[in-house]
N, C-alpha and C positions, 0 to 999 in steps of 0.2 A: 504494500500500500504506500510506502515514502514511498518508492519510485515514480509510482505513478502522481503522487503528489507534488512532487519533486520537478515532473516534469512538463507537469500541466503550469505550475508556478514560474517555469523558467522563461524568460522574457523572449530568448531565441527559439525554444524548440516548441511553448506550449501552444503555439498556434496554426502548428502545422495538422491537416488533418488525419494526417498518418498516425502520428503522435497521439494524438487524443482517440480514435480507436482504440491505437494500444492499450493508452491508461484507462482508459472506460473497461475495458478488459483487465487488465490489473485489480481494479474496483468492484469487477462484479460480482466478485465470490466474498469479500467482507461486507461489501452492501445486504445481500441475500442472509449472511448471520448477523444482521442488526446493528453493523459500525456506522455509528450517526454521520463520521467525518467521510464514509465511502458512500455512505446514501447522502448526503447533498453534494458532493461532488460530482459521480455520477447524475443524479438529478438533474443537476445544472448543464453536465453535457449533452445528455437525451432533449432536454427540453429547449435548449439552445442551437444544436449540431445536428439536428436530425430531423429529415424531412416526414416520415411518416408514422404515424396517429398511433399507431403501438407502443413504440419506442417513446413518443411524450408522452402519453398517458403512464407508462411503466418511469417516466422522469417525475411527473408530479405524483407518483404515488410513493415516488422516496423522498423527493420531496417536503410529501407531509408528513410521511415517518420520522424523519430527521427535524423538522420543524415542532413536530410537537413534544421530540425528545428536549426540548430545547435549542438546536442549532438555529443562531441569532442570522448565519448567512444563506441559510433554507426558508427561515420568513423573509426576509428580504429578499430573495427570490421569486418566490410564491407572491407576495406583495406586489411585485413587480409585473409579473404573469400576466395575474389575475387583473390589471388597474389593464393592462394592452384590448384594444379595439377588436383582438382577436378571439379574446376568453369574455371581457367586456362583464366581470362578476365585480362590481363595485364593496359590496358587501367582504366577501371574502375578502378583496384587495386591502381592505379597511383593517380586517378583523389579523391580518398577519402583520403588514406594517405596523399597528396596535403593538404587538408584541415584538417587535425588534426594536419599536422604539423605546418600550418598557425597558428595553438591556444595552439603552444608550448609543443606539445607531440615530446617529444626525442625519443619514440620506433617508431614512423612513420615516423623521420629521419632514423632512421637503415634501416626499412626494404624499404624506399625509397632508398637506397644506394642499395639494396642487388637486386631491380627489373629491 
């Protein structure tokens, strides 16, 4: 799991898409036994990096796994999602932002102001 951390973090490599298969792959076997830090990472790449409706819905449902375990940057995600013209659930957007902001995230103030 650092690896795949590691390399999704790194300024050169983690934006390559080869790259991030890889570490999505690295991720998917701690995500699947309940590592909060590999289900919102994953999370974030399925629902970000990935064209079709399986793969995001299997991102936002680590997503909330992780978000409701407490990971402050899986509500900020979901917050994020959920506020876009695409998902367009106000409510939810609300209800996650709420809670990153409760753990002192100043960008989930903003976009609380903006919903």
């Amino acid at each position: 799991m650092r690896v795949a951390l590691w390399l999704l973090d790194s300024p050169r490599l983690g934006h390559a898409p080869s790259v991030k298969r890889f570490a999505g792959g690295l991720l998917k076997q701690p995500a699947l036994r309940g590592v909060v830090q590999a289900q919102s990472r994953l999370g974030q790449l399925l629902c970000r990096d990935c064209g079709n409706p399986r793969d995001r819905r299997m991102g936002f449902e680590l997503l909330r796994q992780a978000a409701r375990a407490g990971d402050l940057r899986a509500q900020l995600e979901l917050g994020q999602l959920y506020s876009q013209p695409r998902s367009n659930e106000p409510q939810q957007a609300r209800h996650w932002l709420e809670l990153a902001a409760g753990q002192g995230s100043l960008e989930a103030e903003q976009l609380l102001k903006q919903l």
